[in-house]
C-alpha positions as CSV (number, residue, x, y, z in Angstrom):
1,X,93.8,183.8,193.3
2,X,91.6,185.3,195.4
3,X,93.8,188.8,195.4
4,X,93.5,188.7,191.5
5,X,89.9,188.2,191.6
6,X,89.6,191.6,193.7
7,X,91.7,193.4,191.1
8,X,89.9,191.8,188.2
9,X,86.4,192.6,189.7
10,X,87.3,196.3,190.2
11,X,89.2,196.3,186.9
12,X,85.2,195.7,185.3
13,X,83.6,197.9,188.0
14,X,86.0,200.3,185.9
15,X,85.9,199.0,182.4
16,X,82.1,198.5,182.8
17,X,82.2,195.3,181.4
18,X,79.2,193.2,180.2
19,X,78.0,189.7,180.1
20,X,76.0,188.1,177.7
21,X,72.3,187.6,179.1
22,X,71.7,183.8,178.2
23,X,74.5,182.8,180.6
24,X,73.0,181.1,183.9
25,X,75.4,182.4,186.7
26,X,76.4,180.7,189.7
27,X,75.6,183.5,191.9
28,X,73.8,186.9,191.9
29,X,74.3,190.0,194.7
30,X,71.8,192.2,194.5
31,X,71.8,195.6,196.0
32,X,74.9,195.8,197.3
33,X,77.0,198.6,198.1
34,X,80.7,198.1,196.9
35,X,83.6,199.5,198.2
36,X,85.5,200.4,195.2
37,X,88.9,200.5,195.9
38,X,90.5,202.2,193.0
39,X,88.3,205.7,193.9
40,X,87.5,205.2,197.9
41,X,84.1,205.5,197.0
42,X,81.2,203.3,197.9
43,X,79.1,202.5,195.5
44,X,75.4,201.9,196.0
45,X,72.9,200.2,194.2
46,X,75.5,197.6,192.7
47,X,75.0,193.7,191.0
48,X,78.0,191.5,191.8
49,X,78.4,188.6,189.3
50,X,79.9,185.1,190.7
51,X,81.4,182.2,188.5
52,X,83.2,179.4,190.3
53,X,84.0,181.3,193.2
54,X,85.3,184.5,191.2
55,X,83.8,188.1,191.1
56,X,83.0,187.4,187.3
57,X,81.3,191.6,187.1
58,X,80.3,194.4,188.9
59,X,76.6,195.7,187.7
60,X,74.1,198.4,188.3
61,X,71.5,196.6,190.6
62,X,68.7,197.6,187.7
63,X,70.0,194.9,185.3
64,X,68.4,191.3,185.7
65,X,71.2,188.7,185.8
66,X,70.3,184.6,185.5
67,X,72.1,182.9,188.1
68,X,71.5,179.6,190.3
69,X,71.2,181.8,193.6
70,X,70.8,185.1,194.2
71,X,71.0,186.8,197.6
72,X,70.0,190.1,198.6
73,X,72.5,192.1,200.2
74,X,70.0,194.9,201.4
75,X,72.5,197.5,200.7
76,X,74.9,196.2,202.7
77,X,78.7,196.9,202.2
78,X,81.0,194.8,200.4
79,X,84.6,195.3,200.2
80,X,87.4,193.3,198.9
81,X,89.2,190.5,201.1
82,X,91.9,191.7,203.6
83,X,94.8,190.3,203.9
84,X,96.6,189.6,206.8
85,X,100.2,190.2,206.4
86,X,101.9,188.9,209.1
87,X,100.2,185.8,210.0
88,X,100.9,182.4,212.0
89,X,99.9,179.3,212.4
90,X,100.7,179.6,216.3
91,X,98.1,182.3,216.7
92,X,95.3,179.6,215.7
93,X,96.5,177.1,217.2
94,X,99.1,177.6,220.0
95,X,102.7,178.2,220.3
96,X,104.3,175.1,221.0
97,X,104.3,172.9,218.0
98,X,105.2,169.8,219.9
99,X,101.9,169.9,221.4
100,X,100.2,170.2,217.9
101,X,99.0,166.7,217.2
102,X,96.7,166.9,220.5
103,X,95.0,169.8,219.1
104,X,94.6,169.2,215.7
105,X,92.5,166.1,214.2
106,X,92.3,165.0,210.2
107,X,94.2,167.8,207.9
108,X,90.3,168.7,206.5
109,X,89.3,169.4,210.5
110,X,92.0,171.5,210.8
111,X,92.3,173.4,207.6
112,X,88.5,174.2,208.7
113,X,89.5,175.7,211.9
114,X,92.0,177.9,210.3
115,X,89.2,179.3,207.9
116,X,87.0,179.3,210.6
117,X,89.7,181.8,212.2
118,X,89.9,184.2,209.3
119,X,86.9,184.4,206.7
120,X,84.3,185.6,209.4
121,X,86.4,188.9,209.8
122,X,87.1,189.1,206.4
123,X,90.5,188.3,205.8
124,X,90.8,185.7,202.3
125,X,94.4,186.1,202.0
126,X,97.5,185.1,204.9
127,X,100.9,185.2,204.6
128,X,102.5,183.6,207.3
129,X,105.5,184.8,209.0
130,X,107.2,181.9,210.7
131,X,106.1,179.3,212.9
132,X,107.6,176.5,214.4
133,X,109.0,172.8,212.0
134,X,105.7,171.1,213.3
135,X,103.4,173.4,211.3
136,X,105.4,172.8,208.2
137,X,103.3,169.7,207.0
138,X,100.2,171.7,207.7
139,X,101.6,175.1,205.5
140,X,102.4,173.1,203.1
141,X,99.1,171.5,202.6
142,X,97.4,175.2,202.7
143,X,100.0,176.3,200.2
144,X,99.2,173.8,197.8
145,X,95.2,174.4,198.8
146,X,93.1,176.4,196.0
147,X,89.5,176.2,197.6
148,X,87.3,179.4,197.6
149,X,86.2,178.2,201.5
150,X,90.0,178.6,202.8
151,X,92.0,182.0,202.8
152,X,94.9,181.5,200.4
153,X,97.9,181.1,202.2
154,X,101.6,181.6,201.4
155,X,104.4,180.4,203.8
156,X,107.4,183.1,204.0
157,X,109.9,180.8,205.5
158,X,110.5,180.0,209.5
159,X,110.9,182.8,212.1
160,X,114.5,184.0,213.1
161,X,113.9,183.3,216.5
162,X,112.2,180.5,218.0
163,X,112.4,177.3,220.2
């Protein structure tokens, strides 16, 4: 989801799209500088639009938007998420799956440690190469997880070598 959300964002950063001025948004970036993708360029002086975790539009920073929080990027660079493409589970939390349990506590705990391990740098999207049949349960779970506070995460299947 969070890959579409990049593509749709620059898609209106494009387009130019508009929103309607009563709407009360979740959350406001002002003066930002955006990375657009599409053209290499960066951007200054831009408005990015939030709705329930999704790049909703992409503004000139002159235009007053309503929202419920508004941060001021001080012209800071934004760019879209990176993904990593050859990910594992092993790199977060070591390479022996048997020893697994003794690291990890409640599946919440853990799924924050693995955020905690890729959103600071960046990276909303992994897709995990391999790991060992005791991270299974815990792919699974961050498969099946859609919350904006996680990178998304899709399992490619075990490793061709392992234990």
């Amino acid at each position: 989801m969070k890959v579409f959300s990049i593509v749709f964002s620059f898609l209106l950063l494009v387009t130019g799209c508009s929103l309607p001025s009563e709407k009360v948004h979740d959350l406001v970036i002002t003066n930002a500088s955006v990375l657009n993708t599409i053209t290499g360029e960066t951007e200054l002086h831009k408005t990015i639009v939030i709705d329930t975790g999704y790049i909703a539009a992409v503004l000139e920073s002159n235009r007053e938007v309503a929202a419920i929080s508004v941060i001021d990027a001080h012209e800071r660079l934004v760019t879209p998420g990176f993904i990593d493409a050859v990910g594992h589970l092993d790199d977060v939390f070591g390479d022996r799956p048997d020893t697994l349990n003794m690291k990890m506590g409640s599946v919440p705990a853990t799924v924050k440690i693995f955020a905690a391990n890729y959103l600071p740098y960046g990276v909303t999207t992994v897709r995990n190469s391999g790991d060992g049949s005791g991270y299974y349960t815990l792919a699974d779970y961050l498969t099946q997880t859609h919350d904006p506070a996680v990178p998304d995460f899709y399992y490619s299947g075990g490793s061709i070598a392992g234990w």
